[in-house]
C-alpha positions as CSV (number, residue, x, y, z in Angstrom):
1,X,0.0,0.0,0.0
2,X,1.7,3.1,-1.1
3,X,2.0,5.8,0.9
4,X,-0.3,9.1,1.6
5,X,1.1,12.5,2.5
6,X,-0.8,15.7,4.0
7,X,0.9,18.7,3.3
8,X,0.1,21.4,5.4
9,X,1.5,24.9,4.3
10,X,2.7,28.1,6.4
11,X,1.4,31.1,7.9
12,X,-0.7,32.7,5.1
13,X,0.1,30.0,2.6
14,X,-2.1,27.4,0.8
15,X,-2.4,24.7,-1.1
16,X,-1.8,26.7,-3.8
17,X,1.4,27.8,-2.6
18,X,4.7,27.3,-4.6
19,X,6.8,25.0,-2.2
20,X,3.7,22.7,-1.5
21,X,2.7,22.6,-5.4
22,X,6.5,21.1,-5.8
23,X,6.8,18.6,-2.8
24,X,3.3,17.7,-4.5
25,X,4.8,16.9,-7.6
26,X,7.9,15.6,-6.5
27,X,5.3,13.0,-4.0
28,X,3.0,11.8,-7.0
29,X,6.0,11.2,-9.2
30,X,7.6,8.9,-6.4
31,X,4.6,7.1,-6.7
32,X,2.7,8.4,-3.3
33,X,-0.8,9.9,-2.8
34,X,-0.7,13.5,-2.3
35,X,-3.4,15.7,0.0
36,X,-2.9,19.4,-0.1
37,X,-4.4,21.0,2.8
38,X,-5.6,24.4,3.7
39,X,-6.1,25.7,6.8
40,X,-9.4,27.3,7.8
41,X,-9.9,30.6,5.7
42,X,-6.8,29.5,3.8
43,X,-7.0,29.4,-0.4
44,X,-10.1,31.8,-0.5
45,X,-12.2,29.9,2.2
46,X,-13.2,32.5,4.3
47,X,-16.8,32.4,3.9
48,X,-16.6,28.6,4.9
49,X,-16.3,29.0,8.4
50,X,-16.9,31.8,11.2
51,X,-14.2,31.1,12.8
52,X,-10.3,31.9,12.4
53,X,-7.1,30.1,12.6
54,X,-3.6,29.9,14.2
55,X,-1.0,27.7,14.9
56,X,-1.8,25.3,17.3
57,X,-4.9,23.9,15.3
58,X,-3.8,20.8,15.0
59,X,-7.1,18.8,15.3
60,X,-7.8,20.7,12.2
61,X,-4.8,18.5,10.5
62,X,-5.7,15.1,12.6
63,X,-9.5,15.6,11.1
64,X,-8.1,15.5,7.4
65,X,-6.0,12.4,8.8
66,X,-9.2,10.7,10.0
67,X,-11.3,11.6,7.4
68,X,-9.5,10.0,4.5
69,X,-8.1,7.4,6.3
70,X,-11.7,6.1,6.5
71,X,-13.1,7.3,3.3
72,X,-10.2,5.5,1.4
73,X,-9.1,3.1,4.0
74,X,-5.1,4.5,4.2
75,X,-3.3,2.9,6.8
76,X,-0.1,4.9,6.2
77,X,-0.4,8.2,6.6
78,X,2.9,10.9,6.8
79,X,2.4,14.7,7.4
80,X,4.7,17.4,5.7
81,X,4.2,20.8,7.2
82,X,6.2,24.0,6.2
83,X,7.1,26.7,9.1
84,X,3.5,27.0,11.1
85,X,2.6,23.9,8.7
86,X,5.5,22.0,10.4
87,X,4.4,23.4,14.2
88,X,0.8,21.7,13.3
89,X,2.2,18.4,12.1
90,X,5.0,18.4,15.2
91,X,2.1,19.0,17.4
92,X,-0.1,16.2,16.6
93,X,2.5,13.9,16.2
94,X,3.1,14.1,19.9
95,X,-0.4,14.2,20.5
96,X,-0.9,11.4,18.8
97,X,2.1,9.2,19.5
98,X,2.3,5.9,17.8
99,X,-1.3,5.6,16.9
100,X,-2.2,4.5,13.7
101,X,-2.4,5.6,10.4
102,X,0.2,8.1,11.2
103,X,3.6,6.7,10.0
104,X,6.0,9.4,9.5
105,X,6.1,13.2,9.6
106,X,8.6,15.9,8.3
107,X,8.6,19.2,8.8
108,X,11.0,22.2,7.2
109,X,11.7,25.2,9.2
110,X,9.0,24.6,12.0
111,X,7.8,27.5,13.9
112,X,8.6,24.7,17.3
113,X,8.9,27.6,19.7
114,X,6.3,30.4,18.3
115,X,6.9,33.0,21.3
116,X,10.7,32.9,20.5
117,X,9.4,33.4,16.6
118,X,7.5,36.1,17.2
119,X,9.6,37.8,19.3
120,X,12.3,37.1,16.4
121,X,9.9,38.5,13.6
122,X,10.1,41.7,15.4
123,X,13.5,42.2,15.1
124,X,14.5,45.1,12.9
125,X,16.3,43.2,9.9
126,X,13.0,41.0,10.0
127,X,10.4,44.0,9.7
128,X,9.6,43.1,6.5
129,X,8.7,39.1,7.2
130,X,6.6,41.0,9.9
131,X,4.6,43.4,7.7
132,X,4.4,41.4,5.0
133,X,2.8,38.9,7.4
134,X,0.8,41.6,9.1
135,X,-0.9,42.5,6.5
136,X,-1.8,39.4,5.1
137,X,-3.3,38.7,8.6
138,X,-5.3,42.3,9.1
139,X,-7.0,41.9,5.6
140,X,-8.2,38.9,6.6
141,X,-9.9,39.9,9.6
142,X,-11.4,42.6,8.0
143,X,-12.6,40.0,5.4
144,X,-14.2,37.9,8.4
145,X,-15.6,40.6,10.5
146,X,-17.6,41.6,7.4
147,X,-18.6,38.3,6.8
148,X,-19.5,37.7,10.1
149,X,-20.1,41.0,11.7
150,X,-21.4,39.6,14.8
151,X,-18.7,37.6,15.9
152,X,-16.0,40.0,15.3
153,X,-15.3,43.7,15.9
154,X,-14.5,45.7,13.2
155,X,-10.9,45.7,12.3
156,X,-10.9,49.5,13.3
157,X,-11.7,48.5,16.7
158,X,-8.5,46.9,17.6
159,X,-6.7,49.8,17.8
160,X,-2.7,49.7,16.2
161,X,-1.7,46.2,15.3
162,X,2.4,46.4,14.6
163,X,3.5,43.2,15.6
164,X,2.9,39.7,15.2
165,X,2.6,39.5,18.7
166,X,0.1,42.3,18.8
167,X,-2.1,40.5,16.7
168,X,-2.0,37.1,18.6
169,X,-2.7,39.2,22.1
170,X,-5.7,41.6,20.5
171,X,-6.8,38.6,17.9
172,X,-6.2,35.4,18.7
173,X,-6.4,35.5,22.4
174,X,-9.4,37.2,21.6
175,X,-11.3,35.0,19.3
176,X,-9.7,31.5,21.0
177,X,-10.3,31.9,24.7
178,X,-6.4,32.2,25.2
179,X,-5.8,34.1,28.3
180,X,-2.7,36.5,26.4
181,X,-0.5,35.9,23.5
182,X,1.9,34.2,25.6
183,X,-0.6,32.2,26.8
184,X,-1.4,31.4,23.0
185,X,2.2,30.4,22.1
186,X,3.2,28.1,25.1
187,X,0.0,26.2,24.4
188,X,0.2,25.8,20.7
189,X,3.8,25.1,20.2
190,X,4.8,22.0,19.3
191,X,7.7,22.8,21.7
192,X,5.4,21.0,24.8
193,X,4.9,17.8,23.0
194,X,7.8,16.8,20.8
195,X,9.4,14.3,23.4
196,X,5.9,12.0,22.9
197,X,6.4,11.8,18.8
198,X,6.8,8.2,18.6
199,X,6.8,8.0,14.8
200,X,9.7,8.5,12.3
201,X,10.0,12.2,11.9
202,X,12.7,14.2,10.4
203,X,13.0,17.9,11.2
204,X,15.3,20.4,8.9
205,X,16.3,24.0,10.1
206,X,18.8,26.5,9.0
207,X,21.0,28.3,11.0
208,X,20.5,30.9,8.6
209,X,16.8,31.1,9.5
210,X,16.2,35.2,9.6
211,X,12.9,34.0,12.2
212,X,12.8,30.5,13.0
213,X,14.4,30.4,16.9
214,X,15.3,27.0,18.9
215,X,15.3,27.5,22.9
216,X,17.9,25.3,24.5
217,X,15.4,23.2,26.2
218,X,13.4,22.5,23.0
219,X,17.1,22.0,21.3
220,X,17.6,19.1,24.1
221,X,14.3,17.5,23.4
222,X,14.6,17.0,20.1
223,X,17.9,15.4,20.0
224,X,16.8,13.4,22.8
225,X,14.3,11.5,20.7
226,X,15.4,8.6,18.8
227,X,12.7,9.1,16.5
228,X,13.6,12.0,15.3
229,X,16.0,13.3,12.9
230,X,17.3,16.7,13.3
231,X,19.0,18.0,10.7
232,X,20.3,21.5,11.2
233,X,22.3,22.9,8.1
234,X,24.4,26.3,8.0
235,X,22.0,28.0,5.1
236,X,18.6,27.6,3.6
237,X,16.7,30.8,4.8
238,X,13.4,30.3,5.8
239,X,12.0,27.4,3.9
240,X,14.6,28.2,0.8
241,X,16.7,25.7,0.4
242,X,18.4,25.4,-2.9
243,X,21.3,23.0,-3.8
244,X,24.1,23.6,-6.7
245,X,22.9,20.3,-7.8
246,X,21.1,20.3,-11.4
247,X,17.5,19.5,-12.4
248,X,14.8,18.7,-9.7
249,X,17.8,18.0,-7.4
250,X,18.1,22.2,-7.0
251,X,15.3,21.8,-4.5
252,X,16.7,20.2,-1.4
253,X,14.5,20.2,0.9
254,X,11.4,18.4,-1.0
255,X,13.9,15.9,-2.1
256,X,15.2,14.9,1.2
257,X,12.0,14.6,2.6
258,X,10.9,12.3,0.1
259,X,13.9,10.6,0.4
260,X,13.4,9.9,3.9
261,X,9.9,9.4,3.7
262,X,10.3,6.6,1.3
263,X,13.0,5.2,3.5
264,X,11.6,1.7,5.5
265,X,9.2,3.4,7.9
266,X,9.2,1.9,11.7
267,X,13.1,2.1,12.3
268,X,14.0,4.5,14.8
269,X,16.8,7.4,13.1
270,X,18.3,9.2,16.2
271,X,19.5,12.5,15.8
């Protein structure tokens, strides 16, 4: 039985979005079935649900797992998620340990420790991550809270939004019953729950990474698991890795994860 794999896509990303589209590709012509994803209100699906998203909604992910592991009976299912994608797939990995049909996971430049991110994204030489991010994220309230103007204030109402962190504290606190943005980020980061991932899982980061930030502890963790591999390389950006190599090779990144994914699933890796 061939192997199935959800890919989940970044902050303000899609199924639609470039890197997904190409580990897609690269996937279906390994001979695996492919699931692009989108989050809630992702790929022009606002209207399809009142409610907002964030990082930590990985039952969101695990109901896409469930749903076509019984409509098409898949008993092997592996998650690829990119930046928040990778938080979401880290996150219900250690929710959901070993249980079946989750078989692997890989995620590339995971957003592990989202306070530390944030806080990162803020930095001046990262302004411009922020903003574009910011606004991506403040055009889409303004598209729900005129969808559903009596769930959400207007936009104008929120007063100054100029940080990432801003928005989680006046937003998604808000909207999600988090007590603060700090109480937001400690309990949607994958960070709590990586040591419980009992399935193959390779992890790559770059030290490069202008926004992606490792605490110690979480540092510790991972190299602690044996079922993970953590694979830290000098550059790649945020999600860019590129290779001198020729051809479809130029794109690291998908081609080590399928790589490893298509590697003998059930043998622990290390770190």
């Amino acid at each position: 039985i061939c192997l199935t794999l959800i890919l989940i896509h970044g902050l303000e990303g899609s199924s639609e979005s470039q890197y997904i589209k190409g580990l897609a590709a690269r996937a279906w012509a390994a001979g695996c079935n492919v699931i692009r994803m989108n989050m809630r209100n992702c790929g022009g699906t606002d209207a399809l649900t009142p409610t907002l998203y964030h990082s930590g909604l990985s039952d969101d992910v695990g109901a896409v797992v469930l749903h076509f592991a019984e409509r098409f009976g898949l008993d092997r299912i592996a998650l690829v998620g990119y930046s928040m994608g990778g938080n979401l797939a880290l996150k219900l990995a250690g929710e959901c340990g070993s249980r079946s049909p989750l078989a692997a996971v890989a995620a590339v430049c995971p957003a592990i420790d989202l306070a530390a991110g944030a806080d990162a994204l803020h930095e001046p030489l990262n302004r411009g991550y922020e903003l574009r991010f910011l606004r991506g994220l403040t055009a889409r309230y303004a598209r729900k809270a005129g969808l559903f103007p009596n769930l959400y204030v207007p936009a104008t109402e929120l007063g100054p939004v100029r940080s990432i962190r801003q928005f989680d504290d006046k937003v998604v606190a808000r909207y999600f019953d988090f007590r603060d943005a700090d109480d937001y980020y400690y309990r949607a980061a994958s960070a709590r729950v990586v040591d419980r991932i009992a399935v193959p899982t390779l992890i790559l980061c770059a030290q490069d990474d202008p926004f992606i930030r490792l605490t110690s502890e979480t540092r510790a963790l991972l190299k602690s698991n044996p079922h993970i591999t953590f694979v830290e390389t000098r550059h790649g950006g945020h999600c860019a890795y590129l290779s001198r190599e020729r051809g479809d090779e130029i794109h690291w990144a998908e081609a080590a994860v399928v790589r490893f994914l298509l590697a003998p699933i059930g043998q622990p890796h290390g770190s």
